[in-house]
C-alpha positions in Angstrom: 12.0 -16.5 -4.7 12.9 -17.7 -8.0 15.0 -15.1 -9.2 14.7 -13.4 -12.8 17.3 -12.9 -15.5 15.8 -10.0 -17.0 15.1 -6.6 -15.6 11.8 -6.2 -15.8 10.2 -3.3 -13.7 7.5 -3.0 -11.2 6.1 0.6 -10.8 3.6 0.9 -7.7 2.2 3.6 -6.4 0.0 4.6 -2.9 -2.5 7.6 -3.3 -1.4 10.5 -2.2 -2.3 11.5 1.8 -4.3 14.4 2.5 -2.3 16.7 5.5 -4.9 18.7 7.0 -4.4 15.6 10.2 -2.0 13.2 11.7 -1.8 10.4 9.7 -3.9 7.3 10.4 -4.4 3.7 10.2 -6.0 3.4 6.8 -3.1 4.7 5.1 -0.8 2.9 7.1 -2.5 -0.3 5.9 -2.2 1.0 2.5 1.5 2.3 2.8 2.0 -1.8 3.7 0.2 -3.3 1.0 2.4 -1.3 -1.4 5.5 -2.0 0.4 4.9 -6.0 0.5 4.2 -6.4 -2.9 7.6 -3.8 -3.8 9.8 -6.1 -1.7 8.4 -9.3 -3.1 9.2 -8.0 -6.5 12.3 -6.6 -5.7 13.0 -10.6 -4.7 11.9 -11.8 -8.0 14.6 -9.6 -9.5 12.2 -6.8 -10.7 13.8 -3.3 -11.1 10.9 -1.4 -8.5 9.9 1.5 -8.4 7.8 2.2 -5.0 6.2 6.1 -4.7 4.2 7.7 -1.7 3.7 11.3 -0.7 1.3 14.1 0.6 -1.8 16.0 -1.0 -1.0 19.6 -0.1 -3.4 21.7 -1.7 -6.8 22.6 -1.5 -10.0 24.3 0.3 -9.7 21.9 3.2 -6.6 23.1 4.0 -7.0 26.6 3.2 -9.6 26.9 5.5 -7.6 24.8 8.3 -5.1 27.8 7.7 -7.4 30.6 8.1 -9.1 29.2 11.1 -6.0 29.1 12.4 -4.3 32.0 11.4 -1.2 30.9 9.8 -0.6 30.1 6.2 -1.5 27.0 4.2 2.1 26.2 4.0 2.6 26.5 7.6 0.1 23.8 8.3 1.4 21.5 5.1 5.4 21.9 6.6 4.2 21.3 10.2 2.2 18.0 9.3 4.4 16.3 6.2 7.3 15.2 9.0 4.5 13.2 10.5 4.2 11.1 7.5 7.6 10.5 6.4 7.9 9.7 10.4 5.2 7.0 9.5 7.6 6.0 7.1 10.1 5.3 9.3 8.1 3.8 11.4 6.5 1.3 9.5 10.2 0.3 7.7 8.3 1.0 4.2 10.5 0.6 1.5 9.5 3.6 -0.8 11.9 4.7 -3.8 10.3 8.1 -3.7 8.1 10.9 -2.1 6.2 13.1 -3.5 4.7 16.7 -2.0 2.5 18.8 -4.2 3.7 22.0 -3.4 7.3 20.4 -4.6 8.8 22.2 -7.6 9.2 19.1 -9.7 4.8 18.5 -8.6 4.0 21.9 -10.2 6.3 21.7 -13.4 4.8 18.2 -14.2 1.5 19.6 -13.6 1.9 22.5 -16.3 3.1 20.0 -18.2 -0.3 17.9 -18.4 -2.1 21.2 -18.5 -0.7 22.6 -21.4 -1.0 19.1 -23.3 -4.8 19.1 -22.5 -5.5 22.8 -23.5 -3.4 22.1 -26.5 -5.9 19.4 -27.8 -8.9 21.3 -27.1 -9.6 19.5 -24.0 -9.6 22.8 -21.5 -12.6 25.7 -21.8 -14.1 27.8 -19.9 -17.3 27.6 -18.6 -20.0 28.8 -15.7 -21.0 25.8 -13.0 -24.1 25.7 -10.6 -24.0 23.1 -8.1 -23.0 21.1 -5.4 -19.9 20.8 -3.2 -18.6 18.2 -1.0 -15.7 19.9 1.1 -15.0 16.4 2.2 -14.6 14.9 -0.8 -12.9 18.2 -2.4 -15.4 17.3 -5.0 -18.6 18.4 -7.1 -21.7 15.9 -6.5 -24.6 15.1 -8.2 -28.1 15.3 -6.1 -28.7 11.8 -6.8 -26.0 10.6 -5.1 -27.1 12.1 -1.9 -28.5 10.3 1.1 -31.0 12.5 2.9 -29.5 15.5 1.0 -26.2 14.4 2.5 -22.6 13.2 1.2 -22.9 9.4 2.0 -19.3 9.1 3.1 -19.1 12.9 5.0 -22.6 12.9 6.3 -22.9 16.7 5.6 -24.9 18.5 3.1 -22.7 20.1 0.3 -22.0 23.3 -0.8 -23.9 25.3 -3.1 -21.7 27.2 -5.6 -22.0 29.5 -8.5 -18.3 29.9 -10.3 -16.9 30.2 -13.9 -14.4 27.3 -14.0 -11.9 26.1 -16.1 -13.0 22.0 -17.4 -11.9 19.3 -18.5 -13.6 17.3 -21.6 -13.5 14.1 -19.9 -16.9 13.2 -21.8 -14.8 12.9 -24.8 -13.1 9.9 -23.2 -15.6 8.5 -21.4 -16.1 5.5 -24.4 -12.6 4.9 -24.6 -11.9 4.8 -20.7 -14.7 2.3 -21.1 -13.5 0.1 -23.2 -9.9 -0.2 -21.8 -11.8 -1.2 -18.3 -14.3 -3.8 -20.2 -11.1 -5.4 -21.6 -9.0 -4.9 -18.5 -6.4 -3.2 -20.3 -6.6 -1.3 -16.8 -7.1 -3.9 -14.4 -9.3 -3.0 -11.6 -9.1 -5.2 -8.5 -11.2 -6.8 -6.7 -14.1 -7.4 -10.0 -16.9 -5.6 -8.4 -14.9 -2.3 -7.9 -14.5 -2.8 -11.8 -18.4 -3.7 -12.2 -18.9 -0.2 -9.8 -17.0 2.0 -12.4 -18.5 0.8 -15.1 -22.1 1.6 -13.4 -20.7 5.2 -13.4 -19.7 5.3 -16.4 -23.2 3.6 -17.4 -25.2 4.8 -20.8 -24.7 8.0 -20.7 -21.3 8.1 -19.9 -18.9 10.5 -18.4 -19.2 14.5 -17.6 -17.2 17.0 -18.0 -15.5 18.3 -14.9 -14.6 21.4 -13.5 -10.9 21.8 -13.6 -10.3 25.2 -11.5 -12.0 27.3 -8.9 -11.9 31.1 -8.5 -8.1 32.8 -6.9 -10.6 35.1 -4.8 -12.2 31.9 -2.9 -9.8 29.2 -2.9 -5.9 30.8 -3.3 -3.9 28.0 -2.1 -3.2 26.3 -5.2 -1.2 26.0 -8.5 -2.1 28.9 -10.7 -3.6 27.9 -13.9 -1.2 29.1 -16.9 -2.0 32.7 -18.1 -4.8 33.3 -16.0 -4.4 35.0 -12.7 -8.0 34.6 -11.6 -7.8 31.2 -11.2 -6.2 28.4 -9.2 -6.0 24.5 -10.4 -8.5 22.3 -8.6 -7.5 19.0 -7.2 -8.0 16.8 -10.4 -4.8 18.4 -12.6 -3.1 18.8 -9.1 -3.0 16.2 -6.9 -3.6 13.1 -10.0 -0.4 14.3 -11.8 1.9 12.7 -8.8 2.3 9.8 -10.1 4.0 10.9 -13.3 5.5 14.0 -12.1 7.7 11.9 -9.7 8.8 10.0 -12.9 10.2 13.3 -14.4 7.1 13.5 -16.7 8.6 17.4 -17.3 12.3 16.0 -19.4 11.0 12.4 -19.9 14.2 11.6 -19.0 15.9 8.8 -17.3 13.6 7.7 -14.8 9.5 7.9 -17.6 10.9 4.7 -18.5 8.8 3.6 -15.6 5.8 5.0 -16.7 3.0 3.5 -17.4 2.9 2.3 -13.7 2.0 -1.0 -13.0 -0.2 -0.8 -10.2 -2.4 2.3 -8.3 -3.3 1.1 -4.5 -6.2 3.1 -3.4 -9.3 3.3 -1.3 -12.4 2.4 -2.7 -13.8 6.3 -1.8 -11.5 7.5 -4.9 -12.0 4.6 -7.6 -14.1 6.8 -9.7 -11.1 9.8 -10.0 -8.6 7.4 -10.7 -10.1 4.9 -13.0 -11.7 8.2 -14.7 -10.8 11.5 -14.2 -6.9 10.5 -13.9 -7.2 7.9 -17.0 -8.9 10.9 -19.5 -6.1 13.2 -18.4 -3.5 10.5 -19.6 -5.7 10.1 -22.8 -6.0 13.5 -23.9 -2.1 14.0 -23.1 -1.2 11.5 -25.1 0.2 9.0 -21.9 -0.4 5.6 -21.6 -2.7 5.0 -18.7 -1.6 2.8 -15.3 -2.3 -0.9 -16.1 -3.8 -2.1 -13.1 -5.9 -0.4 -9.6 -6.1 -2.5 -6.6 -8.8 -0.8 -4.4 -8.7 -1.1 -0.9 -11.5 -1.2 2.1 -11.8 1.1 5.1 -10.4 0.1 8.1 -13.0 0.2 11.1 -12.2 0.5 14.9 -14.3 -1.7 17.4 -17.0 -2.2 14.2 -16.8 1.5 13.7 -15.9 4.2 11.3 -13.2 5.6 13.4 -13.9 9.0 14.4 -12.1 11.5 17.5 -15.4 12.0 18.8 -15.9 8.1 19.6 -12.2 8.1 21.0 -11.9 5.1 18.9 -8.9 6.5 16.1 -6.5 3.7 16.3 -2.8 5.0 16.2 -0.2 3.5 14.4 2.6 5.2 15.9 1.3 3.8 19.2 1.1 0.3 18.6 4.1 0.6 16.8 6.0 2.0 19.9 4.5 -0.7 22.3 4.5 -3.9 20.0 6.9 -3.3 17.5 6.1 -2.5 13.6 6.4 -6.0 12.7 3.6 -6.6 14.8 1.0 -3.7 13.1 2.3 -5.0 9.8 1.3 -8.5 10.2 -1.9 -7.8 11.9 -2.9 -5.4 9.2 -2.2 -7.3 6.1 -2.9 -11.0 7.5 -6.1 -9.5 9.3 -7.5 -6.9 7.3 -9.1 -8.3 3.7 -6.7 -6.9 0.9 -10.0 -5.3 -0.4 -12.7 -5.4 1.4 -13.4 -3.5 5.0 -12.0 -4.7 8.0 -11.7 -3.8 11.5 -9.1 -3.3 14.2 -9.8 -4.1 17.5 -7.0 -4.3 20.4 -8.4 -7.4 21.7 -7.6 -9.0 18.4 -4.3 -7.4 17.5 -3.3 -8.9 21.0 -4.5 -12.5 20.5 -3.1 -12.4 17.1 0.3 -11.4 18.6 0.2 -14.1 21.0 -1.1 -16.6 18.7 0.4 -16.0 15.4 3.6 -14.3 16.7 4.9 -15.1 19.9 3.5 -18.3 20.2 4.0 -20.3 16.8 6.7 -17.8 15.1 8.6 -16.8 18.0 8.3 -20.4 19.7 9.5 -22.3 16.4 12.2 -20.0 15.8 13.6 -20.5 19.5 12.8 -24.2 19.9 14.8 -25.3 16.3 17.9 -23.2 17.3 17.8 -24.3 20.9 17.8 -28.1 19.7 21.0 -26.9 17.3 22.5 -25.5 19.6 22.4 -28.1 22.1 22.3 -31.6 19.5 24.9 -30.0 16.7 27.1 -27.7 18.8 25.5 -24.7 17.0 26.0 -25.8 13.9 23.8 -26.9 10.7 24.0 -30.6 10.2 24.3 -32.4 6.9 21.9 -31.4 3.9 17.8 -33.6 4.0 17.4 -33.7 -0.1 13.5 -33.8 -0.1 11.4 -31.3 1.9 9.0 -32.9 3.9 6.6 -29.7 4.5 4.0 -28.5 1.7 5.5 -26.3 -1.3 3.4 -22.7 -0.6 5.6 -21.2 -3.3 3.4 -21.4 -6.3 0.2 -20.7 -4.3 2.0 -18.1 -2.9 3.0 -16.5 -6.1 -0.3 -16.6 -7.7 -1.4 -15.1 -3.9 0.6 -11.5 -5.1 -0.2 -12.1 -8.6 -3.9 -11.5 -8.0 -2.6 -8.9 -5.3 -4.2 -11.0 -2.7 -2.0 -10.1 0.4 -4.1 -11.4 3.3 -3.9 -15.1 1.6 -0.5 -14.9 1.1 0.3 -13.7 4.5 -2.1 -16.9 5.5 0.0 -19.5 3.6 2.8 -18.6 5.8 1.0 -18.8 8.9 0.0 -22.4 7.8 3.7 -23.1 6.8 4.5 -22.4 10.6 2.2 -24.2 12.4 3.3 -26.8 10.2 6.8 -26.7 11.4 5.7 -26.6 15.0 3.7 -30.1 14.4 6.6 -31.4 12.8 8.9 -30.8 15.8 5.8 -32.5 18.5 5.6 -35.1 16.0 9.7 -36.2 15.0 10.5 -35.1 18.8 13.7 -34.2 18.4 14.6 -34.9 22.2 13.5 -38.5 21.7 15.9 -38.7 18.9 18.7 -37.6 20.8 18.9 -39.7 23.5 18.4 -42.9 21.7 21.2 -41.1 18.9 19.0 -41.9 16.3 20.8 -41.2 12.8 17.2 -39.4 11.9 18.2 -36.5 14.3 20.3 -35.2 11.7 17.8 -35.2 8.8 15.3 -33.9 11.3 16.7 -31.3 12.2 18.1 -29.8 8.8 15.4 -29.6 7.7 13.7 -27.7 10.7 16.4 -25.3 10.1 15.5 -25.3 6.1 12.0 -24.4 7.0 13.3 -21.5 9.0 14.9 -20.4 6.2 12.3 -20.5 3.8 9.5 -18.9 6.8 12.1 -15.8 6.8 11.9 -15.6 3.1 8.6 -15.8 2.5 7.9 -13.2 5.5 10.3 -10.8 3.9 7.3 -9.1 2.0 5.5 -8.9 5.3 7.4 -8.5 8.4 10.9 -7.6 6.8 12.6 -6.8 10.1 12.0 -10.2 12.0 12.4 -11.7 8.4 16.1 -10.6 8.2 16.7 -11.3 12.3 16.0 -15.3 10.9 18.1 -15.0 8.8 21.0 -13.8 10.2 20.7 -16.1 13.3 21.2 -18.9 10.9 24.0 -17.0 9.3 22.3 -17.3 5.9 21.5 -14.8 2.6 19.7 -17.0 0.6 16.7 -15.9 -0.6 15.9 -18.9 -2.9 12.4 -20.7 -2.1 14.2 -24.0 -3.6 15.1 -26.4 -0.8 17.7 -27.3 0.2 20.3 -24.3 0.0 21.2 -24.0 4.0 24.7 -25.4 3.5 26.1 -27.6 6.2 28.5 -26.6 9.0 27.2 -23.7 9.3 27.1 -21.9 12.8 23.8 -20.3 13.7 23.1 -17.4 16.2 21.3 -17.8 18.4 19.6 -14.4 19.6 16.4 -13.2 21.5 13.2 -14.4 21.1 11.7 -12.4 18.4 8.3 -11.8 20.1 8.5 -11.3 23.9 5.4 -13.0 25.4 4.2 -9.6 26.8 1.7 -9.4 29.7 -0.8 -6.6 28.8 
């Protein structure tokens, strides 16, 4: 990666994960998309700042609670570890995590409150309507299917409150206008196009910013009254700037305004709305960019416990490896459209992809090496015979494009595995042709530049590469494997399993 003289900084942020489950494969994928694009900036000399956490509030859980008997916190501390085990599992690079029943969550979030009551943007105010318990959201009749939540596929809630809301109609022009000009840059274009639809002619409404203590009392209290608990809006939203010290505005706001929300196209609306008044009315700049993910499907299907058809991450990550999840799920899966997961695939893909043209090149060039060069590195090839990915590349994460990127490496090894069928190294050798030499540096080169390039992607087999040819250079210029080196050879990097 060409590396940068100035510290500029990357803030990136997942949404939050709800706890009232396990965690499952959609976040996962998201968890990776964030974590790629933080370690290729962190390459390109970018000061990064990489947050994820957990949602911990709301009726959902509440009611999860009271079903079972035990307190909302209970439930929130028994199901967190799971996700910082995801974590873990996944080798994601986060700088931070975030829980909403954190200290540091709620004194941000009375924070934003107070600033939005202090410019008149908080009454109160009687609602009759609709509930999705689902979407831990109010919904218009219109947007019904059949009387039904299209994404839940259950009929909402009928409720009759006096709420707390939030002026967002007073915004809704200027949230309009900063998406029009893409002074908040919504990725791919037609999630952009969809909130603009919402928006439409008549613009925004006003939201309802609290629900009654007596029928939802697992939240943050709203300030000076009681009788009333924060609803998710104010709550969960205010992560991303609470974990920034939003409270002192001390050393670490100098990240804010984030560069980049990854979320799931379910939740475009409350970001690119909701979330973007809130900053408006507080006086906060808003985040300058939203790249909106797909669902991830199982077997062509919404994934769901009844079918049997929940993919677990922590299960293919025990039998395959993380690397191998990672790869399938951001090479695989569009970057923002749906995609599905099927086992059949993930296990041609590891054959294919992995064992068969990673793994195979890796072990073949050091094998030659080893047996041609003593182990060693022979003397430096000046010119690169194999295609330079790393503008396309770049201008692959630029646009947030993951699943091309990932592609333009795949390409860069299969072209290294025609290169060694078509030089034939073994030839070489036993006629000692002086071209062995050349040939073979820069097989090793290309190794080299594969591991950087993966780093982003599959950072654990990434840094195996490179520390079997004994190297730290992260450069994408050629030529900076320096001669006489001895390599290490190790294990293959993808066992061809039988499964």
């Amino acid at each position: 990666m060409s590396q940068k003289t100035s510290q500029k900084k990357f803030y990136v942020m997942t949404a939050i994960a709800y706890v009232n489950a396990a965690p499952h494969i959609g976040f996962a994928m998201e968890l990776l998309q964030a974590d790629a694009l933080a370690r290729y900036y962190r390459l390109n000399g970018y000061d990064v700042r990489f947050l994820t956490g957990t949602d911990e509030h709301g009726s959902k859980l509440y009611k999860l609670a009271k079903d079972e008997g035990v307190t909302p916190q209970e439930i929130v501390d028994r199901n967190v570890p799971k996700f910082l085990e995801l974590l873990g599992a996944l080798n994601i690079s986060n700088d931070d995590f975030i829980r909403t029943t954190s200290d540091r969550h709620k004194r941000g979030v009375l924070k934003i409150w107070n600033r939005l009551v202090e410019n008149g943007d908080i009454y109160k105010s009687h609602y009759e309507g609709l509930y999705c318990v689902g979407c831990e959201a109010f919904v218009l009749e219109k947007d019904l299917v059949d009387g039904k939540c299209p994404l839940h596929k259950k009929e909402p809630e009928k409720l009759s409150e006096e709420n707390y809301f939030f002026r967002l109609s007073k915004y809704s022009d200027q949230i309009r206008e900063l998406i029009e000009r893409d002074e908040i840059l919504i990725l791919p274009a037609e999630r952009k196009k969809e909130m603009l639809n919402i928006i439409g002619e008549e613009g925004l409404r006003d939201v309802s910013f609290s629900r009654p203590k007596k029928v939802l009392p697992w939240g943050i209290p709203v300030p000076n009254e009681p009788d009333h608990v924060m609803y998710v809006w104010p709550d969960a939203l205010v992560n991303y700037i609470s974990a920034v010290d939003v409270e002192n505005e001390g050393q670490l706001f100098h990240y804010w305004p984030a560069d980049l929300n990854i979320i799931g196209k379910d939740i475009v609306r409350f970001h690119a709305g909701i979330w973007v008044g809130m900053l408006l009315s507080a006086g906060y700049k808003p985040m300058k960019s939203i790249l909106v993910h797909g669902f991830v499907t199982s077997e062509g299907q919404k994934m769901s416990k009844s079918l049997g058809n929940v993919v677990d991450p922590f299960a293919y990550v025990n039998e395959f490896g993380a690397d191998a999840l990672r790869y399938y799920l951001m090479k695989e899966i569009p970057t923002t459209d749906d995609g599905d997961f099927t086992r059949d695939r993930f296990l041609n893909v590891y054959r294919s992809d992995l064992a068969n043209s990673l793994g195979n090149l890796v072990f073949r060039v050091l094998s030659m090496t080893e047996k041609y060069f003593a182990g060693k590195v022979p003397e430096v090839s000046k010119k690169s015979p194999f295609a330079d990915i790393a503008p396309s590349y770049a201008a692959a994460f630029e646009v947030r494009d993951l699943k091309v990127a990932a592609e333009l490496v795949t390409k860069l090894i299969a072209g290294g595995n025609e290169y060694v069928d078509r030089t034939k190294p073994w030839s070489l050798a036993k006629t000692e042709s002086p071209e062995l030499g050349r040939v073979m540096y820069e097989l090793l080169e290309l190794l080299r530049l594969i591991a950087v390039y993966l780093t982003p992607f599959i950072p654990q087999t990434a840094e195996k590469i490179l520390k079997q040819l004994q190297c730290t250079e992260m450069s994408t210029d050629w030529g900076k494997l320096i001669p006489g080196t001895s390599i290490a050879k190790g294990e293959p990097l993808f066992p061809k399993m039988e499964v």
